[in-house]
PASEBA-1860 file (N, C-alpha, C; in nm, 3 decimals):
! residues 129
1> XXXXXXXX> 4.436/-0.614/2.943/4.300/-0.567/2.957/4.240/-0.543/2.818 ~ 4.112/-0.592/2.799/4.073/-0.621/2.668/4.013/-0.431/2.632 ~ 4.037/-0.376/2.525/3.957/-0.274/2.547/3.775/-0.290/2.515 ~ 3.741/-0.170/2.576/3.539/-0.185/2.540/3.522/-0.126/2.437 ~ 3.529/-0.163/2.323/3.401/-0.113/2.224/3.280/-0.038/2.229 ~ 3.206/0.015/2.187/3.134/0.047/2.167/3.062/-0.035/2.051 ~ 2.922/-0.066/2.089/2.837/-0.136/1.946/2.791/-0.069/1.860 ~ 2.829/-0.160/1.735/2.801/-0.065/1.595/2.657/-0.038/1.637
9> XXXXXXXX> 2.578/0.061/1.546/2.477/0.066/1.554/2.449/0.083/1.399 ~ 2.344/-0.001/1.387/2.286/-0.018/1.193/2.220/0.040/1.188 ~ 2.178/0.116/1.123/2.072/0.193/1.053/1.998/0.099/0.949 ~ 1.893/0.103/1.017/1.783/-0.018/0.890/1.691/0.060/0.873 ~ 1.694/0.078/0.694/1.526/0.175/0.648/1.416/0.042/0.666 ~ 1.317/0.090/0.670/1.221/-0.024/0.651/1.144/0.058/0.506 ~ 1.177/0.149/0.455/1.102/0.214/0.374/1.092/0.124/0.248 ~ 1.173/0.059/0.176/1.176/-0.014/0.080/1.079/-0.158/0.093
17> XXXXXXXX> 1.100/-0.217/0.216/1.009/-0.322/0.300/0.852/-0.256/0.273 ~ 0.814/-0.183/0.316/0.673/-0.085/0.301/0.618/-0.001/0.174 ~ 0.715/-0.016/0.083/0.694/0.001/-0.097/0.647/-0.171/-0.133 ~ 0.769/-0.261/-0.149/0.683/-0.352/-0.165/0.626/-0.439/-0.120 ~ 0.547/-0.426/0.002/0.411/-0.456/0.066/0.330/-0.345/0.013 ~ 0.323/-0.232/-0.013/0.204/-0.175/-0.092/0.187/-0.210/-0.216 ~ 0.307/-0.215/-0.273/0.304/-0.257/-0.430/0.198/-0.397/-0.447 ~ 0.273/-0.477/-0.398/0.185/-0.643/-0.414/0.057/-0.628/-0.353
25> XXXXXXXX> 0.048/-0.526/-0.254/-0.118/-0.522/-0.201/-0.207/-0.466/-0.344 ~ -0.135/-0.345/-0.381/-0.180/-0.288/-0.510/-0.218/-0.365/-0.610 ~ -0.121/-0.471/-0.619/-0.115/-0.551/-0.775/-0.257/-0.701/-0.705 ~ -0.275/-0.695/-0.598/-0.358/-0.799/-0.572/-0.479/-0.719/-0.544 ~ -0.474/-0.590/-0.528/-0.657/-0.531/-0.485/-0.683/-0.503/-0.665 ~ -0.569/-0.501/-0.787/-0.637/-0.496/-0.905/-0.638/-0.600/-0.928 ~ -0.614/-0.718/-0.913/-0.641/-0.865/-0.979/-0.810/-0.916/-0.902 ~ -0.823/-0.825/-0.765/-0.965/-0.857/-0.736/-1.065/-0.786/-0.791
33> XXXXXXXX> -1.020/-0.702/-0.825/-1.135/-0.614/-0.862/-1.135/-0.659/-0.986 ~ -1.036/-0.717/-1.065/-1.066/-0.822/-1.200/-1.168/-0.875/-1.202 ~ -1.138/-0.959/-1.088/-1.219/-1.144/-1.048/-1.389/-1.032/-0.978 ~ -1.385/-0.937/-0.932/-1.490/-0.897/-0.915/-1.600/-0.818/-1.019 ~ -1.543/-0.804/-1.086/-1.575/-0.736/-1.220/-1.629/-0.845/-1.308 ~ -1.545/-0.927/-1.314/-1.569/-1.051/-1.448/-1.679/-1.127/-1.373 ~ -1.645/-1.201/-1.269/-1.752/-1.298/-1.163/-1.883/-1.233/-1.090 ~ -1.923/-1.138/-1.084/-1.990/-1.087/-1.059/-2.130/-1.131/-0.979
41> XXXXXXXX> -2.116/-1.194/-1.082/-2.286/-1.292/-1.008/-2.271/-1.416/-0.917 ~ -2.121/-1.456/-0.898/-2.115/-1.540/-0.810/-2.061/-1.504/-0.674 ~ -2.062/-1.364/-0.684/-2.023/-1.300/-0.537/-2.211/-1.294/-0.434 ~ -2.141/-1.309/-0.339/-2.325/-1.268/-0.220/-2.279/-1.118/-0.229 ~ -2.410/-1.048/-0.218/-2.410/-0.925/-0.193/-2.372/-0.881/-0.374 ~ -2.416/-0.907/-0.485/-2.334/-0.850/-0.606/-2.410/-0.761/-0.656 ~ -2.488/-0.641/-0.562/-2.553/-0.513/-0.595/-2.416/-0.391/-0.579 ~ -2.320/-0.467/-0.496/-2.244/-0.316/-0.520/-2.120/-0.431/-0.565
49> XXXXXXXX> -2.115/-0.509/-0.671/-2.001/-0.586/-0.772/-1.989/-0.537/-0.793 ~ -2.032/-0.422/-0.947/-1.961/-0.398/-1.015/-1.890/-0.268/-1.036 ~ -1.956/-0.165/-0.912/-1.877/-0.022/-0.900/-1.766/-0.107/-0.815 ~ -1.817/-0.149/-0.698/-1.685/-0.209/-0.603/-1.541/-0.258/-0.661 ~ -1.599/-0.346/-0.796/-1.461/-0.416/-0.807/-1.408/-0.289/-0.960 ~ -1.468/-0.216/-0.951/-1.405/-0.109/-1.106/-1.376/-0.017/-1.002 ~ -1.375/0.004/-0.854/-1.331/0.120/-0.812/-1.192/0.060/-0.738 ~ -1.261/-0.067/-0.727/-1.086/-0.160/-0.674/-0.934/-0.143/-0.797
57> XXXXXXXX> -1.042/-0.171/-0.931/-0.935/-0.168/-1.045/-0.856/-0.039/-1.043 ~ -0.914/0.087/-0.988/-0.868/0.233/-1.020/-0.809/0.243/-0.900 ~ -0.843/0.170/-0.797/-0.729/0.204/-0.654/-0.601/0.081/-0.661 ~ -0.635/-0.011/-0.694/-0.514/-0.077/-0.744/-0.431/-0.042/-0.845 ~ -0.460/0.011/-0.920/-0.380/0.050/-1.026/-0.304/0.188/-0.954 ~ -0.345/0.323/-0.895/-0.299/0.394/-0.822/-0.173/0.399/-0.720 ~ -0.228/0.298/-0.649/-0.117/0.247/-0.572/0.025/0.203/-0.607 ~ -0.027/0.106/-0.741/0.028/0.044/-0.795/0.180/0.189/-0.888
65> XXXXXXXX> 0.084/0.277/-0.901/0.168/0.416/-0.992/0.221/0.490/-0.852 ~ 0.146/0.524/-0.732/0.230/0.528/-0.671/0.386/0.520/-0.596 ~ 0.374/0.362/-0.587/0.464/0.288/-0.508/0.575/0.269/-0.607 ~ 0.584/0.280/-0.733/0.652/0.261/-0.868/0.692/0.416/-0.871 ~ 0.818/0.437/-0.879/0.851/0.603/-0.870/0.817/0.624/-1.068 ~ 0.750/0.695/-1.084/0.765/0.745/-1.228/0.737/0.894/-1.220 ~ 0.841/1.005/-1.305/0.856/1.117/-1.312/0.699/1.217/-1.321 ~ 0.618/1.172/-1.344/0.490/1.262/-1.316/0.447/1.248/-1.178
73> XXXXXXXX> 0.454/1.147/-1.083/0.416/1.177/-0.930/0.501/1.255/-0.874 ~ 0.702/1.272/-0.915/0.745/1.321/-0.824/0.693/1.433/-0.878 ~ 0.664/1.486/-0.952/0.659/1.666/-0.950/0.565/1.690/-0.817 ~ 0.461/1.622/-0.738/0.368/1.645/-0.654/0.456/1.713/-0.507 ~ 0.578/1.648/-0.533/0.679/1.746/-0.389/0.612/1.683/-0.280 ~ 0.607/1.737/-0.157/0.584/1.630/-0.050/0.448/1.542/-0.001 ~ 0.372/1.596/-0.091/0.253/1.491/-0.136/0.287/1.383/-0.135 ~ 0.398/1.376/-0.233/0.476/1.238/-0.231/0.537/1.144/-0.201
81> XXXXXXXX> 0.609/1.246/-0.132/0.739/1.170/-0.043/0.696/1.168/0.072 ~ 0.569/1.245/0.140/0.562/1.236/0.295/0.477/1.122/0.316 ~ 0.537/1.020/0.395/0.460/0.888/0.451/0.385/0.928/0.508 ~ 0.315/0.990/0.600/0.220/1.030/0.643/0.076/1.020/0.550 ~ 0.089/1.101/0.451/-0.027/1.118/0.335/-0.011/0.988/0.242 ~ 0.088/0.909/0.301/0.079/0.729/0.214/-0.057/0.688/0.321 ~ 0.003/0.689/0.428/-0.048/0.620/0.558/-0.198/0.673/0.578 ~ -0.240/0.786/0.572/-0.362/0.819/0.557/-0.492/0.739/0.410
89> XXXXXXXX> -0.426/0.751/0.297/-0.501/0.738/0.170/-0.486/0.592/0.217 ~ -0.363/0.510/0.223/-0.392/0.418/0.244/-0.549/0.323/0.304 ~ -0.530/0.404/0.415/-0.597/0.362/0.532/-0.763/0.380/0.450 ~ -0.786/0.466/0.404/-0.894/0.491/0.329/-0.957/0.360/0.216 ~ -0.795/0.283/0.157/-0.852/0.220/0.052/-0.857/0.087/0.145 ~ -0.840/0.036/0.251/-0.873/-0.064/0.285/-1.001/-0.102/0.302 ~ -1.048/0.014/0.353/-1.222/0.050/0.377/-1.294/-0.048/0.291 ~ -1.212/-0.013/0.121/-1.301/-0.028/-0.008/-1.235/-0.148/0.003
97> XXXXXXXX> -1.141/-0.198/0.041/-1.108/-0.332/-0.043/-1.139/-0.450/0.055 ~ -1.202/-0.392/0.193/-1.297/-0.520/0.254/-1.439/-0.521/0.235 ~ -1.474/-0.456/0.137/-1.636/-0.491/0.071/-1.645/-0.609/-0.031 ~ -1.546/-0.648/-0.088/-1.588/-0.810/-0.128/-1.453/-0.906/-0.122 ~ -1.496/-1.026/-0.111/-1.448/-1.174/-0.110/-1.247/-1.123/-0.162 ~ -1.247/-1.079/-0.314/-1.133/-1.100/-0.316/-1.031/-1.083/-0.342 ~ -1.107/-0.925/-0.265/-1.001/-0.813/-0.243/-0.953/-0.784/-0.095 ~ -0.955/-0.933/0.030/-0.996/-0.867/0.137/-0.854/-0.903/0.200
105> XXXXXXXX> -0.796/-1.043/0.142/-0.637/-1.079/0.118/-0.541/-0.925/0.094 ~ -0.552/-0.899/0.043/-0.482/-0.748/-0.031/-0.533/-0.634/0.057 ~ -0.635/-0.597/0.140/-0.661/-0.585/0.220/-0.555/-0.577/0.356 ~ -0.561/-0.690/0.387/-0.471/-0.722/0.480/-0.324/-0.684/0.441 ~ -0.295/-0.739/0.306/-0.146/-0.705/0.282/-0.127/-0.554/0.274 ~ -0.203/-0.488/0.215/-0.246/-0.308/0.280/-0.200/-0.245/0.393 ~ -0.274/-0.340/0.515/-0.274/-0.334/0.639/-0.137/-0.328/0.676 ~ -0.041/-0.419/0.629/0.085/-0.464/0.662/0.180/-0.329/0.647
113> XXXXXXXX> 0.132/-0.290/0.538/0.234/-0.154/0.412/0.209/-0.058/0.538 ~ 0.065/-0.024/0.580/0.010/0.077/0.675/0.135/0.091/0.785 ~ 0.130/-0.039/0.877/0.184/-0.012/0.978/0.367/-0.040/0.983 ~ 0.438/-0.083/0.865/0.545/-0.086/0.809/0.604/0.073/0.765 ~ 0.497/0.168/0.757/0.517/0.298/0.663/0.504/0.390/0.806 ~ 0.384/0.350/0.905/0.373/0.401/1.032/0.561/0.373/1.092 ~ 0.564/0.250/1.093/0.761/0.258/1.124/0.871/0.346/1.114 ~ 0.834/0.359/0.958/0.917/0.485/0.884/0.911/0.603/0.942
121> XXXXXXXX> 0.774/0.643/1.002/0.737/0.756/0.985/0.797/0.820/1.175 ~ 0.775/0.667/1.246/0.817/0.702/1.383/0.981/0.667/1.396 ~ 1.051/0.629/1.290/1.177/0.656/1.333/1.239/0.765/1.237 ~ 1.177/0.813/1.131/1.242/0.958/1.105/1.257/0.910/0.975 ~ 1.207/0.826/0.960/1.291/0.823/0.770/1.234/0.902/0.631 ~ 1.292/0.943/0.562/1.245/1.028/0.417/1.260/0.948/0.312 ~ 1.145/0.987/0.231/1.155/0.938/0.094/1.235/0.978/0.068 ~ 1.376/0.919/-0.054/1.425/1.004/-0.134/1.437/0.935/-0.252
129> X> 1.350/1.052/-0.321/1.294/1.031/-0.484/1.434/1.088/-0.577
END
């Protein structure tokens, strides 16, 4: 008689998966807000170019310091580490990064980090910084 096992069970973070999908969303909402900044006049709508794509540069870059652990964010304590307050701000900068052409890619990849970090957050997982 063969004996029954029991199945392993894996533990998979997705938390690292949902760093870099924010990261590359980050590093692509500042390369638009580049191309929105520099191109300016060849966007439709280029009355709100050039705050749009300089406020893209300062939320891409953010994200970007975010998602990158460096010793001045962790002092913030669970500001930091709680996905929740990723998942919220997040959600905020997508707002800004579907107001032009080509930041709306990064956008979406945003979108992805959002509901990848929402994962984390419904199966229990912690940052650990």
């Amino acid at each position: 008689m063969l004996s029954q096992s029991q199945p392993k069970k894996y533990k998979y973070t997705w938390a690292g998966w949902a760093n870099q999908q924010a990261y590359v969303a980050g590093f692509f909402i500042l390369c638009g807000g580049i191309l929105t900044t520099v191109f300016y006049r060849k966007l439709p709508g280029n009355m709100l170019a050039i705050p749009v794509g300089v406020s893209t540069i300062v939320l891409g870059s953010l994200i970007m310091a975010i998602e990158h652990p460096i010793s001045v964010l962790t002092k913030l304590g669970s500001v930091y580490t709680n996905y929740s307050y990723r998942i919220a701000f997040y959600s905020l900068i997508v707002g800004v990064s579907m107001l032009q052409t080509p930041t709306q890619t990064a956008g979406f990849c945003l979108i992805c980090a959002i509901v990848t970090y929402a994962r984390c957050v419904f199966c229990g997982e912690v940052c650990d910084v």
